[in-house]
Every structure is written in structure tokens, then in C-alpha cells.
C-alpha positions in Angstrom: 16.0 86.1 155.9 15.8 86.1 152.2 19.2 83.8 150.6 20.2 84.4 147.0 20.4 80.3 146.0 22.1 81.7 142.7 24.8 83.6 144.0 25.7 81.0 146.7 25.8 78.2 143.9 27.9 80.2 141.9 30.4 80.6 145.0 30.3 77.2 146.0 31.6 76.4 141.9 33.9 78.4 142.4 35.5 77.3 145.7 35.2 73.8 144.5 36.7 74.6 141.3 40.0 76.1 143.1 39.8 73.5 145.4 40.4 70.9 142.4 43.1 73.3 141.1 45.1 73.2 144.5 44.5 69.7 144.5 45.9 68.9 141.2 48.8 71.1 141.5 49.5 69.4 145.0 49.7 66.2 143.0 51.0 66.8 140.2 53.3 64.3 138.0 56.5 64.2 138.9 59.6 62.3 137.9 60.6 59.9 141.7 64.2 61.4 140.4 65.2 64.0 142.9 67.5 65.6 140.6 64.8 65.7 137.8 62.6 67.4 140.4 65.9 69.9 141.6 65.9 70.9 138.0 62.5 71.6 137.0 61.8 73.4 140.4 64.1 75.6 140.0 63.2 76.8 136.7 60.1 77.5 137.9 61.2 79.7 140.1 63.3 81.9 138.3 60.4 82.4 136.5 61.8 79.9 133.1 58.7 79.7 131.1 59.3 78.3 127.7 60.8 74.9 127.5 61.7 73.2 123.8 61.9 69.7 124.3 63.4 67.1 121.7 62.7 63.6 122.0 64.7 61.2 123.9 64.9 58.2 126.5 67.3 59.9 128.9 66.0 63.3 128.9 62.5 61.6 129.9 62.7 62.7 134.1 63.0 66.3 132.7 60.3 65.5 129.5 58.2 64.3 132.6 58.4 67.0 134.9 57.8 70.1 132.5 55.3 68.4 130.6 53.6 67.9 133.4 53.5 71.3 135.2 51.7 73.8 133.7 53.4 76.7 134.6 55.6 75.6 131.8 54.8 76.2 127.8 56.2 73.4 126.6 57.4 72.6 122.7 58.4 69.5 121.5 60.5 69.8 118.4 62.0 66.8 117.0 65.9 68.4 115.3 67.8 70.0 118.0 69.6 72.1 115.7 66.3 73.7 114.8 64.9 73.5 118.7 68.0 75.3 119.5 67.6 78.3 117.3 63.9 78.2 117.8 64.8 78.8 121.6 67.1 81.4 120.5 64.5 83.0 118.8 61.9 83.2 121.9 64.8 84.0 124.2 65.8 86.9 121.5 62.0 88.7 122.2 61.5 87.9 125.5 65.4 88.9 126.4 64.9 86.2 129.4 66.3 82.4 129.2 64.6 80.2 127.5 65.2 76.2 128.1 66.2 73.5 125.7 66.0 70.0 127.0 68.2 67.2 124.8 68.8 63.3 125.2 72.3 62.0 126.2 75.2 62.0 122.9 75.6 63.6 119.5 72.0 65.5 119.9 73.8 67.7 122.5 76.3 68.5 119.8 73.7 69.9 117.3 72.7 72.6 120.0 76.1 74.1 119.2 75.4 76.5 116.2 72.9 78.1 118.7 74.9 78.2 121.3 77.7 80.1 119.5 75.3 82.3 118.2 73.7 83.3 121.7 77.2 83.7 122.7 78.1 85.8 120.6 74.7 87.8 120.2 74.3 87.8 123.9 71.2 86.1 123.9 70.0 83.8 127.8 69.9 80.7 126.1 69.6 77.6 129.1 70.9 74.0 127.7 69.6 71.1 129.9 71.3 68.0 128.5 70.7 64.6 130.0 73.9 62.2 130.3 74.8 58.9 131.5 76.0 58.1 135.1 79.8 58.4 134.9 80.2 54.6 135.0 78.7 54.1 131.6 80.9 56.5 130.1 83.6 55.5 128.0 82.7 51.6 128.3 81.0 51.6 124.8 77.6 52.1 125.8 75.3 53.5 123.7 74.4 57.4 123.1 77.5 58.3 125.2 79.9 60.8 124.3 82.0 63.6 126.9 79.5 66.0 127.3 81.0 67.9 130.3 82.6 71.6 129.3 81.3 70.5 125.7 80.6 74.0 125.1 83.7 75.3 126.9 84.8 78.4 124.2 81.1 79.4 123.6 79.5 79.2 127.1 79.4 81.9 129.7 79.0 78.5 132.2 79.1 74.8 132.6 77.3 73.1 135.6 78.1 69.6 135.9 76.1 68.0 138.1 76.5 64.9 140.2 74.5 61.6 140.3 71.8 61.3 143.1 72.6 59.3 146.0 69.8 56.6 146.2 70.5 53.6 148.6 67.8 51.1 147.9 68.6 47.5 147.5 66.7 46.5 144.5 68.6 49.4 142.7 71.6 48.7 144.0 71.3 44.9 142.5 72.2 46.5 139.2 74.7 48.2 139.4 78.7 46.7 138.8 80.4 46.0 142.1 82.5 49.3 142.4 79.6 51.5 142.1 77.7 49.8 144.6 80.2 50.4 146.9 80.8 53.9 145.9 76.8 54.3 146.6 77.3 53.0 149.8 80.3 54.9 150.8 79.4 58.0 149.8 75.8 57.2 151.6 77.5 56.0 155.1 79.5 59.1 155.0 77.0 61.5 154.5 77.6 63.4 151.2 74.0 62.6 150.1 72.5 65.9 151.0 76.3 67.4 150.3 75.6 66.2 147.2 72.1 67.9 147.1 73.2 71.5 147.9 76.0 70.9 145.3 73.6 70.7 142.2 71.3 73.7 144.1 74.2 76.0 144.1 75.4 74.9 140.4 72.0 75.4 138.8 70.9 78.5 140.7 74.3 79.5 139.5 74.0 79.0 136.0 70.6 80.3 135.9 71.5 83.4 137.2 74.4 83.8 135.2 72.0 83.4 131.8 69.6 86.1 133.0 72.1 88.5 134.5 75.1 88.3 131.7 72.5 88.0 128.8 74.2 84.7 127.3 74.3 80.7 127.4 74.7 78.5 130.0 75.1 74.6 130.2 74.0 72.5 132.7 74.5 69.2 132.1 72.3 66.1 134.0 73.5 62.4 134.6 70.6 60.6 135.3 70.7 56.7 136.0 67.8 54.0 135.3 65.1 53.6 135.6 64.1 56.8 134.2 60.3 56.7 133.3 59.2 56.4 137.6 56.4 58.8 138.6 56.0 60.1 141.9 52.7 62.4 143.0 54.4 64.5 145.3 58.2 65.8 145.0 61.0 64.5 147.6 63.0 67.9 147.2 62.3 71.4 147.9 65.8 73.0 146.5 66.8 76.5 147.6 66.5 79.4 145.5 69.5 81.6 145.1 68.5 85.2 144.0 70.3 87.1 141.2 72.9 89.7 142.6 72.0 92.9 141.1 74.9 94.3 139.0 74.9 98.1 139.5 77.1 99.7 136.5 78.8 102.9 136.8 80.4 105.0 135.3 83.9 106.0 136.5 83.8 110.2 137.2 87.3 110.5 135.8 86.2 108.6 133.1 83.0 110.2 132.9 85.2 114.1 132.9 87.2 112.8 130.5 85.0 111.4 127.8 83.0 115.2 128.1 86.2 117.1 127.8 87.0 114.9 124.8 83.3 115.3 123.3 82.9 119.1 123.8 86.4 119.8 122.1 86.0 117.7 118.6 84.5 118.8 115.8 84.5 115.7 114.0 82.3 112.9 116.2 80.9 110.2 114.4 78.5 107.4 116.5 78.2 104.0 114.8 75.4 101.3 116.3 75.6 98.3 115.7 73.1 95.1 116.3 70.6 96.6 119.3 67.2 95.8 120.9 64.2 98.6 120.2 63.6 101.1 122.3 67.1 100.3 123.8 68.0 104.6 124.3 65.3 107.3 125.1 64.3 109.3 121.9 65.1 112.7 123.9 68.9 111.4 124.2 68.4 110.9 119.6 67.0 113.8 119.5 69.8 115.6 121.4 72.5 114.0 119.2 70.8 114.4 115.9 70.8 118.4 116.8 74.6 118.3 117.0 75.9 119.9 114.3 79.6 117.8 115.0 77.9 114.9 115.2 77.0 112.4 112.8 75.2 109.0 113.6 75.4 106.0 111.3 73.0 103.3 111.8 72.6 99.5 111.0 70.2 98.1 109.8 69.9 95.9 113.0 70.1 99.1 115.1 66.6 99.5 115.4 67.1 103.5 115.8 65.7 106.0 113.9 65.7 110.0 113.1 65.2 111.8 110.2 69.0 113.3 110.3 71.1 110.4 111.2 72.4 107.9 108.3 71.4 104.2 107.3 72.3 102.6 104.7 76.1 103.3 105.3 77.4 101.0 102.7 75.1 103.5 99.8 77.0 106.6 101.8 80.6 105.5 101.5 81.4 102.9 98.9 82.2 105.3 96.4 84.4 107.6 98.8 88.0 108.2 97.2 91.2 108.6 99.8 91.0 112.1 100.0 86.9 112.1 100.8 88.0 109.2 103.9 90.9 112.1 105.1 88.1 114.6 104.9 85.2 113.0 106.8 88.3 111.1 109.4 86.1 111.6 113.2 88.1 112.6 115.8 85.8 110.7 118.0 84.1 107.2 117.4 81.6 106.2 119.8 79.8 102.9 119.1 77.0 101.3 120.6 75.0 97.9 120.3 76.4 94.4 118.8 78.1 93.5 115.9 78.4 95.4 112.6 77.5 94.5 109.0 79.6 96.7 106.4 82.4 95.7 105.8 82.7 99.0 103.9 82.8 101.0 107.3 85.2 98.6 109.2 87.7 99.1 105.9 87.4 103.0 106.5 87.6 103.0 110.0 90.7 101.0 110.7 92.7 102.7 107.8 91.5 106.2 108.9 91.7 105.6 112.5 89.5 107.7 115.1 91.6 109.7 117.5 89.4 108.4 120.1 87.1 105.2 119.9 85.0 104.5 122.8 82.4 101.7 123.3 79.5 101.4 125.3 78.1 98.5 126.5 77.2 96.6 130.0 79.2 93.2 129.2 82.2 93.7 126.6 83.7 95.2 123.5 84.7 94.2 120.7 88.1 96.3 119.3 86.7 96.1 115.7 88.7 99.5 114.1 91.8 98.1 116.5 91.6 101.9 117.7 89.8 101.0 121.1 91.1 103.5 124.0 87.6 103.2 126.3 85.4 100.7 127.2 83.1 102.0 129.1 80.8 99.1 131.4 77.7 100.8 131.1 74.1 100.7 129.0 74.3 103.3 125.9 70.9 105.4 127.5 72.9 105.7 131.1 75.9 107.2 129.1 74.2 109.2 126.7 72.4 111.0 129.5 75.8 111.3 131.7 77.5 112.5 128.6 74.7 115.0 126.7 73.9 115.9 129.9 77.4 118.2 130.2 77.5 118.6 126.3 78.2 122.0 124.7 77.3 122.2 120.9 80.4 123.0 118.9 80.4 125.0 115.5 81.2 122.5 112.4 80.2 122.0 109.2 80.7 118.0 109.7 77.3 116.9 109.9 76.3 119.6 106.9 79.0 117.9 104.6 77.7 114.0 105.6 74.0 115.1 104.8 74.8 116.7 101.6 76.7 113.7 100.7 73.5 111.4 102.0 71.1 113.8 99.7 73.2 113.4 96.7 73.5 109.5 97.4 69.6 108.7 97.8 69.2 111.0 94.4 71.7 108.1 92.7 70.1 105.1 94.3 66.4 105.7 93.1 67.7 106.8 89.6 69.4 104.0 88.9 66.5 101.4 90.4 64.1 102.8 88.1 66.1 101.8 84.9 67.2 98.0 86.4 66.0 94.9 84.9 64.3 92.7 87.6 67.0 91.4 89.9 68.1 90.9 93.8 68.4 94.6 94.1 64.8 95.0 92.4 63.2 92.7 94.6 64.7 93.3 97.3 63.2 97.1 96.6 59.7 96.0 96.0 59.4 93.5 99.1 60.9 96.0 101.3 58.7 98.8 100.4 55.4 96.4 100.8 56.3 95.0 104.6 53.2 96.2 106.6 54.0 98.8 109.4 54.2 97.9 113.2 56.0 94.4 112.2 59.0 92.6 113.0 61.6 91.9 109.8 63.9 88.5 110.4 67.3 89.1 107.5 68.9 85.7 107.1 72.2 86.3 106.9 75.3 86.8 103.9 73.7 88.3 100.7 70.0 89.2 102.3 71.0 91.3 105.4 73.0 93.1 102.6 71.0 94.0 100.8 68.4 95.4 103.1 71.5 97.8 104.2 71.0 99.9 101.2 67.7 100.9 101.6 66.0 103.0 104.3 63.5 100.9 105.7 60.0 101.9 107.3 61.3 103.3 110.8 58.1 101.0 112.5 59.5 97.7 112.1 62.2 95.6 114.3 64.6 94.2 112.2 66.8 91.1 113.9 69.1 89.2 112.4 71.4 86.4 113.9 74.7 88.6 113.3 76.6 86.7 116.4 78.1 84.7 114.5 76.6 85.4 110.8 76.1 81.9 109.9 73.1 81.0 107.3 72.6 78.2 109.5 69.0 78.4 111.6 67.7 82.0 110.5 64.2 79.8 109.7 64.2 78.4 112.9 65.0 81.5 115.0 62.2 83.9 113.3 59.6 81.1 114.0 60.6 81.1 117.6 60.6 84.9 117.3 57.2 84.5 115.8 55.5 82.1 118.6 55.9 84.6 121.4 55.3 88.1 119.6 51.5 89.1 119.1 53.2 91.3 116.3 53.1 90.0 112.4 56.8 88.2 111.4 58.1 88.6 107.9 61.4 86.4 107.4 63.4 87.3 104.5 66.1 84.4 103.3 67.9 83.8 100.7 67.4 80.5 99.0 70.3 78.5 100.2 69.9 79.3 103.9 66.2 78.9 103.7 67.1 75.1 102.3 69.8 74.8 105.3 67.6 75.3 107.7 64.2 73.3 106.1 64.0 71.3 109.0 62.6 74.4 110.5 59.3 74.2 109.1 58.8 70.9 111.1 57.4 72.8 113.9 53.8 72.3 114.9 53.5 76.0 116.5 53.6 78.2 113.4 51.2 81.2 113.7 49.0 81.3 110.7 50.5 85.0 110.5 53.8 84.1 109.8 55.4 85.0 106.6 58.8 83.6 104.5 60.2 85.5 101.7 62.7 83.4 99.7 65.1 85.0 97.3 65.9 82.4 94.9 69.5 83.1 92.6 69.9 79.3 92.1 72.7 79.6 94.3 75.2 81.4 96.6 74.3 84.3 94.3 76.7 86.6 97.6 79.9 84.6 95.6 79.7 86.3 92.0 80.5 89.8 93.2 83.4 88.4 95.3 86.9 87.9 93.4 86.9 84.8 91.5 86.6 83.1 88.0 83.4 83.3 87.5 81.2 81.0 85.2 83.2 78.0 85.5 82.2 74.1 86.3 84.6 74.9 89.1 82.9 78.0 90.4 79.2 76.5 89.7 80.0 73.6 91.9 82.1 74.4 94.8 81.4 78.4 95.4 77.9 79.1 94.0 76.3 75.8 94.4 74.1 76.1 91.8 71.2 73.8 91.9 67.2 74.1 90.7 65.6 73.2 93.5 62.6 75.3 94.6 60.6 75.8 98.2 57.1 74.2 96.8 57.4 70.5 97.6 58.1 71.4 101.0 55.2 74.2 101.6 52.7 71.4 100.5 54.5 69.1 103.1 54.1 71.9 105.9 51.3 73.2 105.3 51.7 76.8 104.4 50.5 78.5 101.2 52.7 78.9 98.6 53.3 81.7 95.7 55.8 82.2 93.0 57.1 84.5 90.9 60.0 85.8 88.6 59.2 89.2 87.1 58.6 92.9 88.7 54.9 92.7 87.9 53.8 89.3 89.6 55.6 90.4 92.5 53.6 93.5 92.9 50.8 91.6 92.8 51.8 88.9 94.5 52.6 91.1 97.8 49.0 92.5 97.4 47.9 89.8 99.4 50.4 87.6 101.0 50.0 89.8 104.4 46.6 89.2 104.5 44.6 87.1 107.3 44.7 83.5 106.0 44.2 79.6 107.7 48.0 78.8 107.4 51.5 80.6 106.9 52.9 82.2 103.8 55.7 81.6 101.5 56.2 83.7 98.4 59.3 82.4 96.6 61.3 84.7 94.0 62.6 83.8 91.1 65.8 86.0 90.4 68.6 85.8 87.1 71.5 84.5 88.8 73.4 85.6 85.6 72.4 89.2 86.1 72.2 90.5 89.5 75.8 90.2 90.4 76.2 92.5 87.4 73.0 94.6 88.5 75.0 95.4 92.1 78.4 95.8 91.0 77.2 99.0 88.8 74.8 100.0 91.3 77.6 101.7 93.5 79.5 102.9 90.4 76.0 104.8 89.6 75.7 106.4 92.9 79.4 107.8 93.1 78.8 109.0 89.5 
């Protein structure tokens, strides 16, 4: 019998190969700590990929354990402020928790900003802080500080685990007199493995709560010396507790009553807010853009688009008179997604109330118009197919009269931004119009987000923007997190103060070479001249505008990334020519803008379009 000696030496590779895989996974490095190992297990198994990791002595069990599995992508990223949002950013793409691992005291603390903002934005962010046993807390020992319930207005939960049991004498020798015999109690009584099934139950609690609530959760590890001990094999083999699946529906009163209300009004006006893409079928769009009662406004951050709803709502209304707010009053608000960014359409709506307001989401709602009269604990697609599904079109001229307006609007706007000088607005035209299709858009927050909201943008990007809790604070740090995990092209947009904020952000060593910072520079909190207040003064310079001449160079040649900048119309143009293309390190352009012109250049925009 003839053997193939090529093929059989190829299998035996093989079977060797996976042999050594097994192997090594079988001993693996893992922290002798049982709680460590409890921990890092179950991540695993709820399927808790990404861990960001800043550097510490009493996070080291946990450091040990995920660095050493490699099921885990692991990132170590020195300012937890910045590791936070960076998490927050991978967490925001992948809509599944992603882990941040801290040291004991105050580096727990700068998680917070994060945290609120995952809170707030609904985002499964998973904070793993290491603490000190109990004993050492409150005795002046170093890096302590209460970090149980830290979190407790911005968290959805707090585990707070207990110390493991371990018995053994040379151990023992250290520790003060009452907590030896608290060991040993606890030991000869039995609550070892009571103890055990406690911190099971609390993380495959907290876990679950992250993934099935969308939103942060704090666990928070005491871990007693020594720390650094390796063991090949783990001593634990913790339970998994499945997520309960959450089936939402919709009340058939309700349900009657919300298509009684809907088939009756002739004035219906649907307003979404912050929302993930692709969040409601096109056909249900489609359905509500034929509706000649209906009118949809969209945010920029709503990431929905058809040719006959309306963006750029601020362009629409600011120059609406009383009587044009009376006229165009809905009888029926129905809002959708998170939290909303004109101000000019929450003054309207709670002066000119809705009849009806309804909200749609599976968690909460916010009573923003202070008109609420339905929540309704369901996704926007499930509704929208309940609802259309029973719909009737009703004859109105409602819609006719908000598209006319729109057409008369977008007439104004590009008027008036061909005869500007260069400026925010200008810029913020050019750079807009140049972003390359099929990628995702990151606003930093205050004057930038507000800007983009008066211009229609290319209905193929995703446009985030950390709107929980609008803070200026980590808008770097979150679209380079957003960047790590998406194969798509990131374009961050930030204005030049919150781009300084959050500098720190560019210590990262996982920057794609594709990633790309725009940095509009007014010298300043550039947002504060259009806002009542005596402008021009030493006063105003200092405390509100914060004027300074500082510039994003010195820090690009620090970080590595390629650097560009301009101040005029024409080197912009250029300038964008190129900056998407393929290079060996990240982009920044930087734009120059007159900080003694473009509150000027806005203020007269929207009296040009109501002209």
C-alpha cells in the first residue's frame, strides 16, 4: 500500500501544533488569587473581550490574569481618565461591555467623567477597581480612599466584593491580631465557599446588568498581599449565571390608544434624538416620510436619513416668530433615541406644548418638553411597526408647509456662505463637505456638534458624539477607542479647547494609521462670544473665552502623527485634498479661525436665513 509521507507529516504538524495549544491554554498564567481568577473567568465567559488596563501594584492579580489569556485584547493605557473614555469609545461600536481595570485610590476617581457619560448615554461600560482589604482602610495607608458605592448616582450597579478566605500560616503571620482571628473564624465556621458563591453571584450580576440595561456597572476587588504569586492552573471554576432575557411589550390598550391618537391628528411631528445606525428598518422611514401629517426632525446624532424628513432643525426654526410656533404647534410629539442638541427645539416645544408627547425607548425617558403623557418600554422599530402597521393617512397640508419652509431655508443658508469671510461657519462647511463617504464622524462637544447641526451632512456617515453628559472632557479619547475596533475610516472633529483637555489622549500606543483629528482653533471658548455677556474685556478673555495661543503641533511631533495647518479658505481646500489619504501615521489638520469674527459671522447667519 502506497502512504502519502507528505500529507501524514503535514497531519502530524498539525495535531502537534494543537496539542501545544491545549497544552498552553491548560497552563496558562494565572494569578494563585482565587478572586483574581473568579474575575477574569467570568469575563471570559460572558464573552468580555477588550480589557484597558492602567498601571498599578494592586490591580496586578487582574493585570496578571488578562494579560495572560489570550482570549483577551488587552490595552494598557497609562491616564485613566483617557482609558475610561477610550473603553467608552469601543464599548460605544461594539454596544457590548467593555472592561477597565484600575489600581486602588484616587485613579478610581478619574474613571468618573466616563462613567457619567455611559450613564447617561447608555453605553455597557464594566469598571474593575482593585482596593485594599478592609483592615487597611482608614488607618492611613497609602492609596486608600472609600471606594465602595463610589459611583452611587451614576451607576446602574455596585458589586462589592469580599476578601478571600485563605488560611495558611505563613500568611496569617502578617496580619494584625483581629484579622487573624477573623480569618480563622470565618474559616472554622465555614463561610469560605459562602464567601465564594457571594462574589459569583455579585459579578454575574453586574455583568449581566451592563449587557442587558446598556449602562455602567462597578465591581469593586479588595485584594490583600502578596499580589504578584502565579499559579499554572486555576483553584476556581465560578458559575456562570445567564442573562434573563427581557421581553418588551407593548401594552394593547396602550398600543389602541397611541393608533386612535395617531390616525386623528393632523399635526404629528417625530423628533430623534442621539441613536445607533441602522437602529429602525428603512420601510418603517419610508412609511413615515409618505405621511403627509407627519413631519420628522432629525439630529445630527440620529444617524437616520430620507430625502423628506428635516436636519439641521436649528437652520429650520431659529427665525420662527410667535405666530409661525402657533401655526406649526403638533398635536402629537413622538420622540425617539437619546438626548437632544438644540436648544432651539426644546425652547419651542415646551412653550408650544404638544397635545400628546410620547417616547419610545426600552430603558427610560427623559420628560424634556415637561409634556410627557406616554412612555412607552419598547425599541422605536417594534413600535413603529405596531403603530404604521394600523395607520390611516390623514389629509394635511402640515408636512407641505414644513418643506416649503425647509426649501426657502437651504436657499438662505448657501446664499449667505458664499459671501462669508473665512470663519467657524466656513470651515466648518469646507471640512464637512470633503469627509470621505462610508465613514464614521466623532463631534466633540459645545460649539463643534453645533455647528455640524446646520448643515445636511453625507447621509453615509455615523456621526457619534458623547451627548450624555455634553462635557468637552474625553471626546479624543473616545473616538480613538471608537477607532481601534471599527475597520471603517474615523474623522474626529474638536474644537481647540476640548482637543487640549483631553491631550492626554494621544498617549495611546493603538492608533490606526487611518485615524484623522480636525482641530478648530478660535484661540478660545470661541461657543462664549455669541452667549450674553460683555464681550472683549480682560474679564471676559480670561475667565469665559480663555484665550490662549497655544497650538496642536508640539504635541503631533510628540505622538507621532502628521501634522498640517492652515488659516484661510484656499489652504484648507487643499489641505483636505490629501489628509484622507493612506499614510504611515495618523493625521491632524489644525485650523486657524478669527476669533474676533466668527461670533459675528453666526449671529447674522440666522438673521440672513429668516430674511
Amino acid at each position: 500500500m502506497e502512504v502519502n509521507i507528505t500529507n501524514a507529516n503535514i497531519q502530524l504538524k498539525y495535531l502537534l501544533l494543537m496539542f501545544s495549544i491545549v497544552l498552553y491554554l491548560f497552563n496558562m498564567i494565572h494569578p494563585k488569587i482565587p478572586l483574581a481568577q473568579t474575575v477574569i473567568q467570568l469575563c471570559k465567559a460572558k464573552g468580555i473581550k477588550h480589557i484597558i488596563i492602567s498601571p498599578g501594584s494592586r490591580n496586578a492579580p487582574l493585570t496578571i490574569g488578562f494579560t495572560n489569556n489570550p482570549y483577551f485584547k488587552c490595552y494598557s493605557i497609562v491616564d485613566e481618565r483617557c482609558a475610561a473614555f477610550f473603553a467608552l469609545g469601543i464599548a460605544q461600536q461594539l454596544q457590548e461591555p467593555t472592561a477597565v481595570v484600575c489600581t486602588s485610590g484616587s485613579a478610581l476617581l478619574n474613571y468618573y467623567p466616563a462613567v457619567a457619560e455611559a450613564f447617561y448615554s447608555d453605553v455597557p461600560l464594566l469598571v474593575l477597581s482593585a482596593d485594599r482589604p478592609k483592615h487597611l482602610i482608614g488607618v492611613g495607608d497609602g492609596q486608600t480612599i472609600n471606594q465602595p458605592n463610589v459611583f452611587e448616582n451614576h451607576i446602574l450597579y455596585s458589586a462589592n466584593l469580599k476578601l478571600d478566605l485563605d488560611n495558611k500560616a505563613e500568611e496569617e503571620e502578617e496580619l494584625p491580631i483581629f484579622k487573624n482571628l477573623e480569618n480563622k473564624l470565618e474559616t472554622l465556621l465555614g463561610l469560605k465557599q459562602g464567601i465564594q458563591e457571594y462574589n459569583e453571584v455579585e459579578i454575574n450580576k453586574a455583568i449581566n446588568i451592563a449587557t442587558s440595561k446598556h449602562g455602567p456597572v462597578h465591581i469593586n476587588i479588595p485584594f490583600d498581599e502578596p499580589l504578584y504569586n502565579m499559579i499554572d492552573k486555576p483553584t476556581v471554576n465560578p458559575k456562570t449565571i445567564p442573562v434573563e432575557e427581557n421581553i418588551l411589550q407593548i401594552e394593547s390598550s396602550v398600543l389602541s390608544d397611541c393608533i386612535k391618537d395617531w390616525n386623528e391628528a393632523s399635526k404629528k411631528m417625530v423628533l430623534v434624538g442621539v441613536s445607533q445606525p441602522n437602529a429602525i428598518e428603512q420601510k418603517w422611514l419610508d412609511v413615515l416620510a409618505e405621511d403627509d401629517s407627519v413631519i420628522v426632525f432629525t439630529e445630527t446624532t440620529s444617524n437616520l436619513h430620507h430625502e423628506d424628513f428635516f436636519p439641521s432643525i436649528d437652520k429650520i426654526i431659529a427665525p420662527f416668530k410667535s405666530e409661525d410656533f402657533i401655526n406649526l404647534q403638533p398635536d402629537i410629539l413622538l420622540t425617539f433615541g437619546g438626548l437632544i442638541v438644540s436648544k432651539k427645539i426644546k425652547a419651542f416645544l415646551r412653550k408650544y406644548k404638544p397635545k400628546h408627547h410620547w417616547h419610545v425607548d426600552s430603558k427610560k425617558a427623559n420628560d424634556t418638553f415637561f409634556s410627557l403623557n406616554k412612555f412607552i418600554k419598547t425599541t422605536p422599530n417594534q413600535f413603529l411597526e405596531k403603530l404604521l402597521g394600523e395607520s390611516k393617512t390623514k389629509e394635511s397640508d402640515y408636512k407641505l408647509t414644513w418643506t416649503s419652509i425647509k426649501s426657502i431655508r437651504h436657499s438662505k443658508h448657501n446664499a449667505y456662505l458664499k459671501m462669508i469671510d473665512f470663519s467657524d461657519l466656513k470651515a466648518f462647511e469646507v471640512v464637512l463637505n470633503a469627509i470621505p463617504d462610508d465613514t464614521i464622524l466623532q463631534l466633540g462637544n459645545s460649539s463643534t456638534v453645533r455647528y455640524a447641526q446646520l448643515f445636511d451632512l453625507n447621509n453615509t456617515l455615523e456621526v457619534f458624539c458623547n451627548r450624555g453628559t455634553s462635557g468637552i472632557d474625553g471626546s479624543t479619547s473616545t473616538a480613538i477607542g471608537c477607532a481601534v475596533v471599527n475597520t471603517k475610516q474615523t474623522t474626529l472633529i474638536s474644537g481647540d479647547l476640548s482637543f487640549i483637555y483631553d491631550s492626554n489622549a494621544l498617549w495611546n500606543n493603538y492608533i490606526p494609521n487611518n485615524f484623522r483629528i480636525i482641530v478648530i482653533n478660535n484661540q478660545g471658548g470661541g461657543i462664549f462670544r455669541i452667549l450674553p455677556g460683555h464681550k472683549n474685556t480682560e474679564n471676559f478673555d480670561m475667565y469665559f473665552e480663555t484665550k490662549h495661543q497655544l497650538s496642536a503641533e508640539h504635541l503631533c511631533k510628540m505622538y507621532g502623527f502628521e501634522y498640517v495647518s492652515v488659516s484661510n479658505e484656499s489652504d484648507l481646500t487643499s489641505s483636505l485634498n490629501s489628509f484622507y489619504s493612506s499614510s504611515n501615521q495618523p493625521k491632524l489638520l489644525e485650523i486657524f479661525t478669527p476669533k474676533n469674527l466668527n461670533d459675528e459671522v453666526l449671529l447674522q447667519y440666522f438673521k440672513a436665513i429668516g430674511q
